[in-house]
N, C-alpha and C positions, 0 to 999 in steps of 0.2 A: 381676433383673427379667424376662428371658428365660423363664430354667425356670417363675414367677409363672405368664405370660402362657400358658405352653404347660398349664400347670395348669388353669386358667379355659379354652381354649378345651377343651379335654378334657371338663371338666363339663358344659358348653354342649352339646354333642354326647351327653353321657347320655339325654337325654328322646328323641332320634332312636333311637337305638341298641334303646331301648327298644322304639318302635313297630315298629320294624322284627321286634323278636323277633315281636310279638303280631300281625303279618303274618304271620310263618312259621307259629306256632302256628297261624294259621286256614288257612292252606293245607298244614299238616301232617296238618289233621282234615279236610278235602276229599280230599285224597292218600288218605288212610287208609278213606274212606268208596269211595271208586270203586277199590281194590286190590281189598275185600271185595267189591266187585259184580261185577269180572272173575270171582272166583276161584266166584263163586256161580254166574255165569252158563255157566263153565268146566262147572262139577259136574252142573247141568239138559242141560249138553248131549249128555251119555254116554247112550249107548242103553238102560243099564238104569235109569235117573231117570224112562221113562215107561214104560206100562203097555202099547203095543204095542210096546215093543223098537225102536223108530224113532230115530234123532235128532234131537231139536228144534231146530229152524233158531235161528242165535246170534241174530238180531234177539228171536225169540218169548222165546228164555231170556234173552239180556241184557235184557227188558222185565218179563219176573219177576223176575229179579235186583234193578232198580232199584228194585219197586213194596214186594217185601219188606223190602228193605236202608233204605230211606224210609218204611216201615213205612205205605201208602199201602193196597194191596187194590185196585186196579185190575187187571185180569185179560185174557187172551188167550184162555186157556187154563180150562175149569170146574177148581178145584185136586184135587177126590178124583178125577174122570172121566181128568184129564190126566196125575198123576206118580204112581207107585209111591210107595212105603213112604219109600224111599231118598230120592225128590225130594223129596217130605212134610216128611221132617227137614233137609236141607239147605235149604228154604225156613223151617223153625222157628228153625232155627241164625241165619240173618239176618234172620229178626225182631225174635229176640232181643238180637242185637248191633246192630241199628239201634235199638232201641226203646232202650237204655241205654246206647249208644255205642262202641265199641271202647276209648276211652280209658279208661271207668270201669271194663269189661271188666278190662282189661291190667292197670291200676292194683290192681286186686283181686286178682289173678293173682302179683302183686308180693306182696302183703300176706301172702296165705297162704304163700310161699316165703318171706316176712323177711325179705324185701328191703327197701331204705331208700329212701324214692321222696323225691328233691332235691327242689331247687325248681324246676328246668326243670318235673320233672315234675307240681309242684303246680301251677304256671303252666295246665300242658296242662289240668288236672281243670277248674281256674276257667273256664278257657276252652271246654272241653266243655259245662259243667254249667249254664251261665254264672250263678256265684252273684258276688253282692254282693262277697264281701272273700276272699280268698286264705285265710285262717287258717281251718282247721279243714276243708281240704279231703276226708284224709283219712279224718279221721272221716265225714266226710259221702259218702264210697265206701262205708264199711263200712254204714250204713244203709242207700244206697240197695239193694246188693244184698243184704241181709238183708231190709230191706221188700219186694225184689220177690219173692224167695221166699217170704215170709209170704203175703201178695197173692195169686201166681198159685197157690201150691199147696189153701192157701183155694178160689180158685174152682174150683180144678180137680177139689177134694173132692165140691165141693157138685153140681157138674156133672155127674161122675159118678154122683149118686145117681139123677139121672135118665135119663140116656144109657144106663148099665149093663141096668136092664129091659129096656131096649131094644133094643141091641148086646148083649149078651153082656158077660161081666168085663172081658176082654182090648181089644178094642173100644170100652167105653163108658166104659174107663180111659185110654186112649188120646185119646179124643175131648173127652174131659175136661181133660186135659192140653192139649193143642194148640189148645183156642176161649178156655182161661185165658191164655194168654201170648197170642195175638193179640187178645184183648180189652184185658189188660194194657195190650200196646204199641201200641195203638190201630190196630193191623193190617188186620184188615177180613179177611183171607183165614179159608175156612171148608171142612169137609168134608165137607157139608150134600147134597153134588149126586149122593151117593149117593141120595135121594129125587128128585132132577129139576135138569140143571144150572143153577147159576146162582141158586139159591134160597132159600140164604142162611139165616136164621131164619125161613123164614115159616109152616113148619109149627109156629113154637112162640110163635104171635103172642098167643094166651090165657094162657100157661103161666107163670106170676106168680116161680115159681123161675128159670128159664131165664133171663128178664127183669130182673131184681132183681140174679142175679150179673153178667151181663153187662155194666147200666147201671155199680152199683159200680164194676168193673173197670175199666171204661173213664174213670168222674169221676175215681178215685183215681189213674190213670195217668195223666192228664190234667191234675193241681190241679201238678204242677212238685215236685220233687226238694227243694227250699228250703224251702217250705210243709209238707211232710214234717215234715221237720229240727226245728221252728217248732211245729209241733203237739203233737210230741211232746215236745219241750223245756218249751212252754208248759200242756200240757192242754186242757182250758176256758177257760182264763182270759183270753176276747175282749181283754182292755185290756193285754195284755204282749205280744200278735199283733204282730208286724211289719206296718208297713203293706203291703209285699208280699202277705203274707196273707190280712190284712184286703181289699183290693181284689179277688185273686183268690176268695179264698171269696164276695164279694157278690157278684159277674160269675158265676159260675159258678153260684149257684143261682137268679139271677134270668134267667140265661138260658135256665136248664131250666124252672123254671116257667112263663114267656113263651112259652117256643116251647112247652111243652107244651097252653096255653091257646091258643096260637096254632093248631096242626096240628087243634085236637078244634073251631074253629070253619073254618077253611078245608076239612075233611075231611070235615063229617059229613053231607051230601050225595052223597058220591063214596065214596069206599072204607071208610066206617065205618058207610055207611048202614044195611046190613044188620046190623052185630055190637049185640053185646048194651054195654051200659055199663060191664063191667068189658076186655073186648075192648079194646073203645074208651081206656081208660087206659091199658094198657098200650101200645098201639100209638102212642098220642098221644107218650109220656114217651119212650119207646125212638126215636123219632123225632127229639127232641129232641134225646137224649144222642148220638147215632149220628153226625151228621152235624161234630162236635169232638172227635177225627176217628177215629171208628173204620172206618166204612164197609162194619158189617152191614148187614143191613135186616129187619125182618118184613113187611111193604106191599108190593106191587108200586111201586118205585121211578116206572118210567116212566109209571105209572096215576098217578101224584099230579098235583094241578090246579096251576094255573100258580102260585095264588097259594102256596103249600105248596113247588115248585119254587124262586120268590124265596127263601123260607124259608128250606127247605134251604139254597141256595147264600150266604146270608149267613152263615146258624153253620157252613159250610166255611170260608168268607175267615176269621170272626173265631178258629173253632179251641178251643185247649189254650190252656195257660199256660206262661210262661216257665221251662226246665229240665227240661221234661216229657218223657212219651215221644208228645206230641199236636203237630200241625203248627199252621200259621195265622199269622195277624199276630198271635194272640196276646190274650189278653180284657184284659192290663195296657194294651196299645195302645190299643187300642179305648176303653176307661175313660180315657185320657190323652187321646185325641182328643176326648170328650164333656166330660170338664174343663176345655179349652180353649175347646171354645164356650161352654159355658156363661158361662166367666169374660169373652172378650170381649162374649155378649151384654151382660152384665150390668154390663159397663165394669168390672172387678177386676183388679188390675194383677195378681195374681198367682191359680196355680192352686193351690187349698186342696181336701184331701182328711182326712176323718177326722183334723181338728187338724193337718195336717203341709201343707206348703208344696214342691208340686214345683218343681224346676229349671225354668229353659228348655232346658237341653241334653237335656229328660227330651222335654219336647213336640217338641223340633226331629227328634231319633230316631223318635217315633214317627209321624209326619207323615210323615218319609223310606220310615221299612218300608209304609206305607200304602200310598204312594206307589208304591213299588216293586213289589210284589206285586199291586195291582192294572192295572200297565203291563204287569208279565207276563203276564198273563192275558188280558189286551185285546189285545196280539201275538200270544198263540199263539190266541186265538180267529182272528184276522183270516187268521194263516196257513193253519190247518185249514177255513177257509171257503174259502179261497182254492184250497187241493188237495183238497180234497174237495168233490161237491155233498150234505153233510149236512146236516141238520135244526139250526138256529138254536139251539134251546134245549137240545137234546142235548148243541152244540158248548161252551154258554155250561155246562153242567153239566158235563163233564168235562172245561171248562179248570180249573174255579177246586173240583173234587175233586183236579185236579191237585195245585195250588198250594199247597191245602190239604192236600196226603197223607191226604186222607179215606179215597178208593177207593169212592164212590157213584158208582152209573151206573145210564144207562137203558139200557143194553145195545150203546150206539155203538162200547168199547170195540172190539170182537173185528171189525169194521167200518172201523178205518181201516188208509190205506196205511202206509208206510214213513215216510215223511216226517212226517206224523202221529202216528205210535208216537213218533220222534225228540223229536217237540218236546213230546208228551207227559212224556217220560223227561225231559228238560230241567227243565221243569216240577216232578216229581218228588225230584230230585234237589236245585235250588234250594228246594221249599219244606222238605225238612227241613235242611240244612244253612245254612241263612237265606240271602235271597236281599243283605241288606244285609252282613252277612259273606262274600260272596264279591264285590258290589261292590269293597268294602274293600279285598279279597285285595289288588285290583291298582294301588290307589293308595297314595301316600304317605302323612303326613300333610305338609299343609302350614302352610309357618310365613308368620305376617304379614307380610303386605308392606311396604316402605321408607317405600310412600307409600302414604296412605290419601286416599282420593277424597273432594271430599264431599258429603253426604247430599242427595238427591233425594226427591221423591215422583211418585206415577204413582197414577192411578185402578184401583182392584182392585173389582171385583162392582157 
């Protein structure tokens, strides 16, 4: 009976033991994401990483290091004006390993040496990638970095054809490479300020190829690692789509067309008054796509009217998709919270999507990260009001570019103190690493209490 009992308490203790791994897993991939931003911010700080020979002070480099490594595009510094050749790549280097993560990184690294990656280590991938079911992790490394090389070297073809006339072979090959992978990884950083700092795409605001590869780049980095997997598995054939899929493909192009119908009527008084109608589409669509979250721009960011400013800042909060190399609460969130109203308008005890019936544990998650993400933003607004006397709507646009790892601005960046950059980088760093997974980090899970209270009611709205 002894050994029995000591058996049973043993099993009982399984589901704890458990959580606790999938604690450490997420603070294994926080650990791992801020080693890489020392070692990046290490490398900006060496005298030959800028282009006067100076050292860049740790706060300016550990703030490029964050915005890279979080694949954000927020700036101190103009990127071609500020680093050499040298800084150039070691800011590409952690694009690229924020944008796809260090763990799928590694895990590939494993694969072409024939190594045998356990299951701790398939644990890690799930929990990086964060897909649905543990099986078939592997495979699902080997696509992702096979698709991002198909992806980025694509754009970086097509890109070239037009840069090269331009630049020169060696130049316009180069330029080409490095706006593919920070498009890719929804990075936002560009080498654009050889024409004027700070300015992004906006010489190429007509230019329909420019435009076309970049939007691409940025939806398909953007639709999540899963949906990939899903596509290709599936083809065409919408009714074998995961409902994953299915939500994020509807969110994703009902967002770009909304916001693109949206920007060409808030806009076309102010900065598209003058352009011609094809102008005008492209700047409308790019506008759209830019702000989940790549954080180019072709417009004068800080010239856009307040109503287009809301805009923006909303497809920052809402973002990419889940698994992606794109920040945000995320477009499944967002869909889960409008499924929820709808059903309680509508008195429906449950939330129904494309014939399928979500959980509550589905709405209760997304409610939380809403939640969360927008406390953060509403904190670091209040603080950066509080240390700085800045402009209201500057502040409110690169809290929640923050949050977002967009990296649109109206130029306050390069403007604030210390304190300010800090809570900036905070920001940064919580929104790609999820701000609900580092919650997490630091609590248990806990188990039911002995005693259960019971049920009240209180007046709500």
């Amino acid at each position: 009976m002894e050994s029995l009992r000591k058996r049973l308490d043993s099993l009982r203790k399984i589901p704890d033991s458990l959580c606790r791994m999938r604690l450490s897993r997420t603070r294994l991939i926080m650990g791992g994401f801020l080693i890489i931003i020392l070692v990046g911010a290490c490398l900006l700080m060496l005298p030959f990483a800028t282009r006067n020979g100076e050292q860049t002070t740790f706060l300016g480099a550990l703030f490029t290091a964050v915005s890279s490594t979080c694949v954000t595009g927020l700036v101190v510094y103009d990127t071609w004006s500020h680093w050499t050749m040298f800084g150039q790549l070691v800011l590409l280097t952690l694009i690229q390993i924020g944008g796809l993560g260090f763990i799928t990184i590694g895990s590939f690294a494993m694969i072409l040496l024939g190594k045998k990656i356990g299951l701790a280590g398939r644990e890690l991938i799930h929990e990086s990638l964060s897909t649905l079911q543990l099986r078939g992790s592997v495979h699902l490394v080997r696509h992702i970095v096979c698709g991002t090389l198909l992806f980025e070297g694509s754009g970086a073809i097509l890109l070239s054809i037009r840069f090269v006339p331009q630049m020169g072979l060696a130049k316009g090959i180069y330029y080409g490479i490095f706006h593919a992978i920070s498009a890719f990884c929804n990075a936002g950083f560009d080498l654009m300020g050889f024409r004027e700092p700070y300015s992004s795409f906006c010489a190429y605001a007509s230019d329909p190829l420019v435009n076309l590869v970049l939007i691409l780049l940025i939806l398909i980095g953007g639709l999540g690692f899963i949906v990939w997997e899903d596509l290709l598995t599936n083809r065409w054939h919408w009714r074998r789509y995961a409902l994953q899929t299915k939500i994020v493909l509807t969110a994703t192009i009902a967002l770009t067309v909304g916001g693109t119908i949206l920007f060409l009527i808030s806009e076309r008084n102010n900065l598209f008054a003058q352009m011609g109608a094809g102008e005008r589409f492209w700047c409308a669509l790019f506008s759209s796509v830019t702000p989940r979250t790549a954080g180019f721009n072709t417009i004068d960011t800080a010239a856009l009217t307040n109503g287009s400013k809301i805009l923006t800042m909303c497809l920052m909060f809402i973002g990419g998709s889940p698994g992606s190399t794109a920040g945000g609460v995320k477009t499944t969130t967002i869909v889960v919270i409008l499924l929820y109203i709808r059903a309680y308008l509508l008195r429906n005890q449950d939330l129904t999507v494309f014939q399928r019936r979500l959980g509550t544990d589905v709405m209760k998650r997304a409610s939380v990260v809403v939640f969360i993400n927008y406390f953060l933003a509403l904190t670091a607004i209040l603080i950066l009001l509080i240390g700085q006397d800045l402009p209201l709507a500057d502040v409110l646009f690169e809290a929640f570019s923050a949050i977002g790892t967009v990296g649109m601005s109206t130029g306050v960046t390069r403007e604030l103190n210390t304190l300010s950059r800090i809570v900036i980088m905070i920001l940064m760093f919580l929104g790609r690493v999820g701000s609900l997974s580092f919650a997490m980090s630091f609590t248990e899970k806990k188990r039911p209490g002995k005693i259960r209270y019971p049920e009240a009611e209180i007046i709500v709205g």
